[in-house]
Structures are given as structure tokens and as C-alpha cells.
C-alpha positions as CSV (number, residue, x, y, z in Angstrom):
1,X,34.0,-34.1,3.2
2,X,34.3,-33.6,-0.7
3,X,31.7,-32.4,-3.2
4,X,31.3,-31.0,-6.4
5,X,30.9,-27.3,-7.8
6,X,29.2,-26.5,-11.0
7,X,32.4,-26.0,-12.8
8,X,33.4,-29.8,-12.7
9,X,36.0,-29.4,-10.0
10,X,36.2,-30.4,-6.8
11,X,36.5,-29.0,-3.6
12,X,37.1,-30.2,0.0
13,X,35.4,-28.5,3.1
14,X,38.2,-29.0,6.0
15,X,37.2,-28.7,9.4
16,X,39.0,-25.4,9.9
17,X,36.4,-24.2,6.9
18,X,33.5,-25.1,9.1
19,X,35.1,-22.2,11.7
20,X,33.1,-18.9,12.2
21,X,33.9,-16.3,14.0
22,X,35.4,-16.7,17.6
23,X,36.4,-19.8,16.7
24,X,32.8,-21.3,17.5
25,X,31.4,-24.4,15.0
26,X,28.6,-24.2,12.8
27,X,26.2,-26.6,13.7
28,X,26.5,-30.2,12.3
29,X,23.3,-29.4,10.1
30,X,24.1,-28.2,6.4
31,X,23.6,-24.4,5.4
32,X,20.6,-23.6,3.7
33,X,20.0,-20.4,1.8
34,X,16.4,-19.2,1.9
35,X,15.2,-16.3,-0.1
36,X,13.8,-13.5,2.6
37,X,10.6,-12.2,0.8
38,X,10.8,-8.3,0.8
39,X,8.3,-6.2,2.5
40,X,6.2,-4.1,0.2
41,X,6.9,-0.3,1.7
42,X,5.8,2.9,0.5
43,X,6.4,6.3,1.2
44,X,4.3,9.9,0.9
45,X,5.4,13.6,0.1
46,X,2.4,15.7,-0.4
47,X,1.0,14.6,-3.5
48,X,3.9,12.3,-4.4
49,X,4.0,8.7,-3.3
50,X,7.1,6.2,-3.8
51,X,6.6,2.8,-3.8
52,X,8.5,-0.8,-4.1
53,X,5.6,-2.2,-5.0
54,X,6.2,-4.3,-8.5
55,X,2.8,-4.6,-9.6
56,X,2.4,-0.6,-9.5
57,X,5.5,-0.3,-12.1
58,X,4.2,1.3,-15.2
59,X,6.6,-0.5,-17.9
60,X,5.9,1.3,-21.0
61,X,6.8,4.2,-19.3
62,X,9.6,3.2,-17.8
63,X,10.8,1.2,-20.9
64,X,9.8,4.7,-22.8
65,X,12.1,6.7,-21.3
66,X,15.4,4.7,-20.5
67,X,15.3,3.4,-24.3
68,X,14.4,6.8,-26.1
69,X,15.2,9.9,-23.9
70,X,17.8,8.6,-21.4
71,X,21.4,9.1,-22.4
72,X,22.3,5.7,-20.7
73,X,19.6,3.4,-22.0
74,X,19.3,4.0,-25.6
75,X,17.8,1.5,-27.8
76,X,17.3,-1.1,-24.8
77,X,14.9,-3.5,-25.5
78,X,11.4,-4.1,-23.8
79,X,12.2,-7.6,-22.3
80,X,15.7,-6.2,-20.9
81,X,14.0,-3.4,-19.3
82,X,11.1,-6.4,-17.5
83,X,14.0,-8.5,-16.7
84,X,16.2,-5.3,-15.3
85,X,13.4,-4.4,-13.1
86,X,12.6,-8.5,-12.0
87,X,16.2,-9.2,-10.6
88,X,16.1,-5.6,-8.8
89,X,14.5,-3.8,-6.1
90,X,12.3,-1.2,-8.1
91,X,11.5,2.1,-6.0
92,X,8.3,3.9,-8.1
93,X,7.6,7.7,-7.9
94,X,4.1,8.5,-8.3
95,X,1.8,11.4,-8.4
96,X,-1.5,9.7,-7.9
97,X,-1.2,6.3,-10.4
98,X,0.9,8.3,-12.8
99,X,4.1,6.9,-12.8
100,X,6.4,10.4,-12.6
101,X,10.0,8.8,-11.5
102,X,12.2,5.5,-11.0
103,X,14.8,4.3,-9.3
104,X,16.2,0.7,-9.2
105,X,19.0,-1.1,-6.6
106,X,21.1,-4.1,-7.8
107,X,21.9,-5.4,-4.8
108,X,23.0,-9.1,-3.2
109,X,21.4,-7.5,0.5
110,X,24.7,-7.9,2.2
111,X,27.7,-5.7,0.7
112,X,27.4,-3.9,-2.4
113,X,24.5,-2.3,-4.3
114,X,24.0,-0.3,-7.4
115,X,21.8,2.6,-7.8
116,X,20.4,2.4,-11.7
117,X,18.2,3.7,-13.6
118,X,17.1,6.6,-12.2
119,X,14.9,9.3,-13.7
120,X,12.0,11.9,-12.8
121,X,10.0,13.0,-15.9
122,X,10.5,16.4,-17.3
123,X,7.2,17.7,-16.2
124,X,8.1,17.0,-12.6
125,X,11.7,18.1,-12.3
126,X,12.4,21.2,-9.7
127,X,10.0,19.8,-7.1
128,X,12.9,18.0,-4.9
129,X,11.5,14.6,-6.0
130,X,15.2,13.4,-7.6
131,X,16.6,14.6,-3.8
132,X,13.5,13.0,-1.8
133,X,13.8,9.7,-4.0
134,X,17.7,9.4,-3.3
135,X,16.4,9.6,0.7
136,X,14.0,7.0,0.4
137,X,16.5,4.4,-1.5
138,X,19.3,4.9,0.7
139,X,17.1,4.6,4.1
140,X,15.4,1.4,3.0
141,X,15.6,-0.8,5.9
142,X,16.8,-3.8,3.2
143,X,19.5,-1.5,2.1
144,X,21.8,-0.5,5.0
145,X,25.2,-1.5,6.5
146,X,26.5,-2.4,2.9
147,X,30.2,-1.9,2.2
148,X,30.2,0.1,-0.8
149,X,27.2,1.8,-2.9
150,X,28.5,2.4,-7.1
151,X,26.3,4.0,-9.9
152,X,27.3,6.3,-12.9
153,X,26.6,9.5,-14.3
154,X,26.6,11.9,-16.9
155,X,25.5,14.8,-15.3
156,X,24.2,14.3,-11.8
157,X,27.5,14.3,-9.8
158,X,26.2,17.1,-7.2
159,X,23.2,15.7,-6.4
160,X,24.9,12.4,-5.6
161,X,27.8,13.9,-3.8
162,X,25.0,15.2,-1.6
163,X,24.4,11.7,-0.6
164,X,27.7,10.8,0.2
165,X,28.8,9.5,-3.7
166,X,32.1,10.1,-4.4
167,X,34.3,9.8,-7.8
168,X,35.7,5.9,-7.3
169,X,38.5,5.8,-4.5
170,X,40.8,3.3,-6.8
171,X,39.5,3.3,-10.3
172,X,42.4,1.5,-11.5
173,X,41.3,-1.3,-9.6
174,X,37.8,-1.4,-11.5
175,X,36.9,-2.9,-15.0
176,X,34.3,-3.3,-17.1
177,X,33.2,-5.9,-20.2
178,X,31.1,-4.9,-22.8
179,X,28.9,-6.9,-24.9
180,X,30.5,-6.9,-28.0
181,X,26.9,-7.6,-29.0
182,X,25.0,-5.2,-27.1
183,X,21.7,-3.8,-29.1
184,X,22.0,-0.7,-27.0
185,X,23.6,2.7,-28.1
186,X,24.3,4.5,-25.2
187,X,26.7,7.7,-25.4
188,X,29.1,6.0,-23.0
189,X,30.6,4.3,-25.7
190,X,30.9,6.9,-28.1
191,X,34.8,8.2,-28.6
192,X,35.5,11.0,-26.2
């Protein structure tokens, strides 16, 4: 059986490809991948309420403070923070319908995620939000049995090191690119 990939080459599935584990046959029938609709879920804390719900999202808010205050985000532009937030499960913290916090997960749902973005607003700091928020991502039902969680910070090391974070096992293994035309100004790229 021969076929095509989107790179122009070509590649042959062998019978011992079609194997899965204990040595048992997929079924004659091709593999389809279907998209598995999340669940809307929400959580509540007193007065507090998080939320995955997309439609909640205040964007000028959030678009507000990861391209003007955030040490990460500087500069980002509108669009990049609508896209961010489309190809990611967004996690809202509200007080009422104020948006007050946000949290997002890159994530393919099967063995490595990416906690981003993250932020309570100043005028809700010290209330354990940053702490309960961190609970609620990592115990999302959507979200478990991965192999390896990443994210990056600045300044937050011992809150995430409460959550099991820890500095990268074998960073010499890791690598980055940067856009050599990237519109953002984050200090992570400043000279140390």
C-alpha cells in the first residue's frame, strides 16, 4: 500500500506498520481522526468563578494586559492574541462578568501541554486565585495523563514548583527559533 505525504514524498505502510500493541491488527477499515468537541466546564470559589467557556473571554482585556503590562507579551498584536486563544484551551477567572485572570493550555490532548499566558490583575492578587487557577488547569479532565507539562517564567518559579514544575531535566536537549520578524518586544530577548 503506497501513498503520498504533503511533502511530495512517498511512503509505504508495510503490514508490520499496521501492528498495535500485542501484536493485534487494526481493523481492515482506514483510521479516521475526528475532532472530540470539548465540554464547556466551570468552576466556583466564593465570588470567583473560572471558566473554559470561549464566548465569556473578555479580549480587550486580555489583549490589554499581555501586550502592555506583561513582561512576556509586549507589543503582541490584537489578531495574535484572538488566534493564541482559538488554537488553545482558554481557562477565564472571573469575579462576577469581570474578567480578573487567564490562563491558556497548548496542548495536542495526548502527551505534552503548555501552560501560557497566565495572569491575575493587580487588583486581585493575594487572594489565592493564581494558586486556585493552577488547580483547576492541571485537574481538567481533558488534561491528564500527559507525558510532560513546559511553560516559562520570569518570576513565578515557587508557585509552579508547588505544582510539581521543575527547572527542565535536560535543557541541552531543548531549542528554540525565533522569528527573526517578530513585532513583539518581550524582555526575554534582551542581552542578559
Amino acid at each position: 500500500m503506497t501513498g503520498r505525504r504533503g511533502d511530495g514524498m512517498t511512503g509505504r505502510c508495510t503490514d508490520e506498520a499496521r501492528r498495535v500493541k500485542n501484536n493485534q491488527l487494526l481493523s481492515p477499515s482506514p483510521l479516521r481522526l475526528v475532532p472530540r468537541p470539548l465540554k464547556v466546564m466551570e468552576w466556583h470559589n466564593g465570588e470567583y468563578t473560572i471558566s473554559t467557556e470561549r464566548g465569556r473571554l473578555d479580549l480587550a482585556v486580555i489583549h490589554r494586559y499581555i501586550s502592555v503590562e506583561s513582561y512576556w507579551g509586549k507589543g503582541r498584536a490584537l489578531e495574535v492574541v484572538r488566534r493564541s486563544i482559538e488554537n488553545s484551551l482558554p481557562f477565564g477567572v472571573y469575579r462576577g462578568a469581570e474578567l480578573v485572570g487567564f490562563a491558556r493550555v497548548v496542548t495536542d490532548y495526548a502527551t505534552f501541554a503548555w501552560l501560557a499566558d497566565v495572569f491575575i490583575l493587580e487588583a486581585h492578587r493575594g487572594r489565592g486565585l493564581s494558586k486556585w487557577l493552577m488547580e483547576v488547569v492541571l485537574s481538567h479532565p481533558e488534561l491528564q495523563g500527559f507525558r510532560r507539562w513546559v511553560l516559562a517564567t520570569k518570576d513565578a518559579h515557587e508557585l509552579y514548583r508547588r505544582f510539581g514544575f521543575q527547572d527542565l531535566h535536560r535543557p541541552e536537549r531543548w531549542m528554540e527559533r525565533p522569528d527573526p520578524q517578530m513585532a513583539e518586544s518581550p524582555d526575554y530577548w534582551e542581552p542578559r
